[in-house]
N, C-alpha and C positions, 0 to 999 in steps of 0.2 A: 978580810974586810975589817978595818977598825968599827970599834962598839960605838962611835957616834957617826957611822951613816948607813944610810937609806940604801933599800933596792925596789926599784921599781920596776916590774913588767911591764911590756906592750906585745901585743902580736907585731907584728911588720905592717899590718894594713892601719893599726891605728897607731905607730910611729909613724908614716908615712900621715897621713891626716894630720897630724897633731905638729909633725914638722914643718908641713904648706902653711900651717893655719897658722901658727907659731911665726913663720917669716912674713907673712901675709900683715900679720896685726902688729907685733912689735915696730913700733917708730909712727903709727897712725897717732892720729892727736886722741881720738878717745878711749883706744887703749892705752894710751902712754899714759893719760892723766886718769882713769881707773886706777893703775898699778901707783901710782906716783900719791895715793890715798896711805896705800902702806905701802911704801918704798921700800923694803924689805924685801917683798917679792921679788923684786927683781932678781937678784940673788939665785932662788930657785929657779926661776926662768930661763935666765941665764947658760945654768947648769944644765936644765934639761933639754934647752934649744943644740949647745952645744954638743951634748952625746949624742942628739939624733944625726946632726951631721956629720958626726966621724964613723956613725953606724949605719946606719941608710947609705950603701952602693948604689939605690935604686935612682936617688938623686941626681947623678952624674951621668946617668942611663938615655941614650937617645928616646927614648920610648917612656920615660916618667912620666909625661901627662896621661897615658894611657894607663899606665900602673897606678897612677891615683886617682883616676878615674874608677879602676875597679876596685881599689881599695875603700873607696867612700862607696859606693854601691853594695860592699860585702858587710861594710859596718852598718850603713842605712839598714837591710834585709835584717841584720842580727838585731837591732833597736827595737822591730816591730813600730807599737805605736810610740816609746819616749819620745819625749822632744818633736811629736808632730801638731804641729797649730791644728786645733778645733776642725777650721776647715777642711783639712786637706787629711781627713777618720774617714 
């Protein structure tokens, strides 16, 4: 690996998450114009939208929604309470 880049982990379950969510927001009007603050990001974005695609099999899988259903369910469990609204303690 050259000395100017990055590696980043993911388990499978939160590349899978993070690739739905990832194809999901990019191109909606209020993510595009968040990112479109620092245009920059995109760049990383970019990068990291495409590696999950060439690496996530599971995308192409008859069975994905099911696969990302328990992968959001395996990450929820792991979270505990992060990221849960007031209400829903």
């Amino acid at each position: 690996m050259a000395d100017d880049e990055l590696t980043i982990k993911l388990t499978r379950d939160q590349g899978l998450v993070l690739s739905d969510w990832l194809d999901r927001m990019i191109g909606t009007a209020a993510f595009d114009d968040l990112v479109n603050e620092e245009r920059a990001v995109w760049s990383p974005l970019y990068a990291i939208a495409g590696m999950l695609d060439k690496s996530l099999v599971e995308i192409l899988m008859p069975n994905y929604s099911n696969r990302l259903h328990d992968a959001r369910e395996q990450l929820l469990d792991s979270l505990g309470e992060i990221g849960r609204p007031p209400a829903e303690r």
